[in-house]
C-alpha positions in Angstrom: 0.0 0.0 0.0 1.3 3.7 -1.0 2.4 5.6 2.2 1.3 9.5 2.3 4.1 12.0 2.0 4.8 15.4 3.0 3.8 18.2 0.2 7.1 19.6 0.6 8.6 16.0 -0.4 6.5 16.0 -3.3 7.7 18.9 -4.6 11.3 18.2 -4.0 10.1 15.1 -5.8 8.6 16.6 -8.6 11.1 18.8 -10.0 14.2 15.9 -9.5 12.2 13.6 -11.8 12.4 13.9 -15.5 10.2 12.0 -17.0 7.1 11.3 -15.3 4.9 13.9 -13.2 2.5 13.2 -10.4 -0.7 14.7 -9.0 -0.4 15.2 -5.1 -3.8 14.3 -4.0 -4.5 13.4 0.1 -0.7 13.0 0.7 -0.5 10.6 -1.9 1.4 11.2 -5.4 -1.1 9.9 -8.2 0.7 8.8 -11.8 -0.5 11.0 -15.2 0.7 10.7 -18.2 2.8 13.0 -20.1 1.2 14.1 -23.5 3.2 13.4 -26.8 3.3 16.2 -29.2 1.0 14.5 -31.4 -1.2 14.3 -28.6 -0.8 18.1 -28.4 -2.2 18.7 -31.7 -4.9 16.4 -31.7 -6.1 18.6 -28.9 -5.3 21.6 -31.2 -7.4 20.4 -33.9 -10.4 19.2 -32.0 -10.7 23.0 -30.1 -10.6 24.2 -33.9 -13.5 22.0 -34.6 -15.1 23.0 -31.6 -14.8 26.8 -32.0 -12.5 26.9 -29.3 -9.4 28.2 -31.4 -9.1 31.0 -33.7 -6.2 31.3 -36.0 
């Protein structure tokens, strides 16, 4: 079972990794997933469709 850690040992966490990033929620860090570029502009394009984005 995860054990809950200090926010200030999160941070310290946080900004040592490089490639993964965590959500602090409760005292517990929380895995997401880093977004590819291509991820990136599929998000793009589907705000275009939306009306979100105006270029």
């Amino acid at each position: 079972m995860p054990h809950q850690i200090s926010l200030d040992a999160y941070l310290i966490h946080e900004r040592a990794s490089l490639g993964s990033r965590n959500e602090y929620i409760e005292g517990y860090l929380i895995p997401v997933d880093v977004g590819t570029t291509q991820h990136g502009k599929m998000i793009t394009n589907i705000a275009r469709l939306l009306g979100g984005c105006r270029t």
